[in-house]
C-alpha positions in Angstrom: 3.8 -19.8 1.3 4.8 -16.4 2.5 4.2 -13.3 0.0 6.1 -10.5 1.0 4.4 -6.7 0.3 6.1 -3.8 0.4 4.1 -1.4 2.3 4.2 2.9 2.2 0.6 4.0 3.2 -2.8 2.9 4.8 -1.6 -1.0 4.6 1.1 -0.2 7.3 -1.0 0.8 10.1 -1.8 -1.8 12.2 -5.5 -0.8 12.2 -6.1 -0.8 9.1 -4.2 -4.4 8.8 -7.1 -5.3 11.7 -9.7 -4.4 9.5 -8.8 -5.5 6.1 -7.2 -8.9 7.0 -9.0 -9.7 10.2 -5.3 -9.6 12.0 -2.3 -7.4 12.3 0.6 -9.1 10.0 3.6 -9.5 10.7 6.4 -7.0 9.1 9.5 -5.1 9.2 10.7 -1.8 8.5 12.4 -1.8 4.9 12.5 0.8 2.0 12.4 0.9 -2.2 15.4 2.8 -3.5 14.9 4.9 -6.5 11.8 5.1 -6.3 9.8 8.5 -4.8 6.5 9.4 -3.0 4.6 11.2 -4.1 0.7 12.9 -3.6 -2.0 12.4 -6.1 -4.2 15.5 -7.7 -6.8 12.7 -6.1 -5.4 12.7 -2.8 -4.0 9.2 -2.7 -0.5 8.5 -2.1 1.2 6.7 -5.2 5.1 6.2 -5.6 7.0 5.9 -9.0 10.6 5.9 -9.8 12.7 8.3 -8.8 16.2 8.3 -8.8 18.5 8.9 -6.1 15.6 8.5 -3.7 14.0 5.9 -1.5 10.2 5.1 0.2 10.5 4.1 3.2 7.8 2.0 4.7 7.4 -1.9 5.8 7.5 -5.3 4.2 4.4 -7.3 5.3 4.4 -11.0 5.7 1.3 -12.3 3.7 -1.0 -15.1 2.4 -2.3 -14.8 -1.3 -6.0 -14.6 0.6 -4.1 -11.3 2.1 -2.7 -10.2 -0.9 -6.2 -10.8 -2.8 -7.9 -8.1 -0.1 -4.9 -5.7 -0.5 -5.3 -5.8 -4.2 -9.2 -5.0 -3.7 -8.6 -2.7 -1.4 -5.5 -0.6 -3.3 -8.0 -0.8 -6.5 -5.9 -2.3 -9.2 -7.6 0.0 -11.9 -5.8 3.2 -10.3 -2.2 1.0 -8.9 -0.6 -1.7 -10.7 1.2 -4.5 -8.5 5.1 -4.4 -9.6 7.5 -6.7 -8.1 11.1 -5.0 -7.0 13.9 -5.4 -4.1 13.3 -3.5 -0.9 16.1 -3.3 1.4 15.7 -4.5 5.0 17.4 -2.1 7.6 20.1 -4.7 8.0 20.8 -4.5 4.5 19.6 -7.6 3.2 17.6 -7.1 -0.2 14.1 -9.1 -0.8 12.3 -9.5 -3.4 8.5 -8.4 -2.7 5.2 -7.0 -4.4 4.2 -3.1 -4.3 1.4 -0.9 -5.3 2.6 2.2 -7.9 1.7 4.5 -10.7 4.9 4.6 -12.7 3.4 7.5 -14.6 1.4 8.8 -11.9 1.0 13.0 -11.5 1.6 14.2 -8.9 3.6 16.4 -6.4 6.4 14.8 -4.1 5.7 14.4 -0.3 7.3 14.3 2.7 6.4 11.7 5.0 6.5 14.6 8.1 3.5 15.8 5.6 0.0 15.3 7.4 -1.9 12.6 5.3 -5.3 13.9 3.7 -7.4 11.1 5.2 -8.3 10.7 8.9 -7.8 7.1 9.8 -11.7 6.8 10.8 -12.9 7.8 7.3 -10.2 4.6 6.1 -12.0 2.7 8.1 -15.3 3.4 6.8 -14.2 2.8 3.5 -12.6 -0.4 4.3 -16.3 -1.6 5.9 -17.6 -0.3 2.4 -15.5 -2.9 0.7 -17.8 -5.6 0.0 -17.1 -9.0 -1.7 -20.0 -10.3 -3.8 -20.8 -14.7 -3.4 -18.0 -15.0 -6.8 -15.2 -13.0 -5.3 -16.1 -10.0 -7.0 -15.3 -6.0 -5.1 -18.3 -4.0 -5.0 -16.6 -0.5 -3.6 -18.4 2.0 -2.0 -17.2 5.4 -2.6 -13.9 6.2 -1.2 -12.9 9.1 0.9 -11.0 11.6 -0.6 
């Protein structure tokens, strides 16, 4: 079965795709409408809703062993995994999972806005990501 992820950040580059699920997954280009982007006081990238605006980013094709890592990886204690329609650049609506903080602070950005993490130091903390014998994360500190 095919889970669909809506994708705004880190989990749309191809390299970080490499290095998270082992491949590069399939996708398309799609955005959330009403919803925003915005920048953390932390540094991460977080959307909430927002209306009258839209995130663009991709929908990822996905297996739930994919959608296990990207939960580890987009730390469920800081994002919470919502369910919504993004809309397909040919118009057609799908239903798929994304990462927000509905009542996250922060200040909106721009997507021409340069990103606060260099893709090597993402890398690194992807390599930190560790999973214990049970299935368990053990996270290394993340770059900031």
């Amino acid at each position: 079965m095919t889970i669909l992820l809506f994708a705004y950040g880190t989990l749309a580059v191809p390299q970080v795709q490499k290095a998270l699920f082992g491949k590069t997954l399939k996708s398309h280009p799609a955005c959330l409408e009403n919803w925003g982007r915005f920048m953390g006081d932390d540094g991460y990238l977080f959307v909430k809703p927002a209306p009258f605006s839209r995130v663009s980013g991709h929908v990822l094709h996905m297996t739930s062993e994919d959608l296990y890592r990207a939960d580890l990886w987009e730390d469920l204690t800081q994002y919470t995994r919502l369910t919504g329609l993004a809309v397909a650049d040919d118009g057609k609506k799908e239903s798929v999972f994304f990462y927000a903080k509905p009542q996250g602070q922060g200040r909106p950005w721009n997507s021409g806005e340069q990103y606060g993490l260099d893709l090597s130091d993402i890398l690194a903390d992807i390599r930190r990501l560790v999973l214990t014998d049970n299935g368990q994360a053990i996270r290394g500190c993340r770059t900031k």
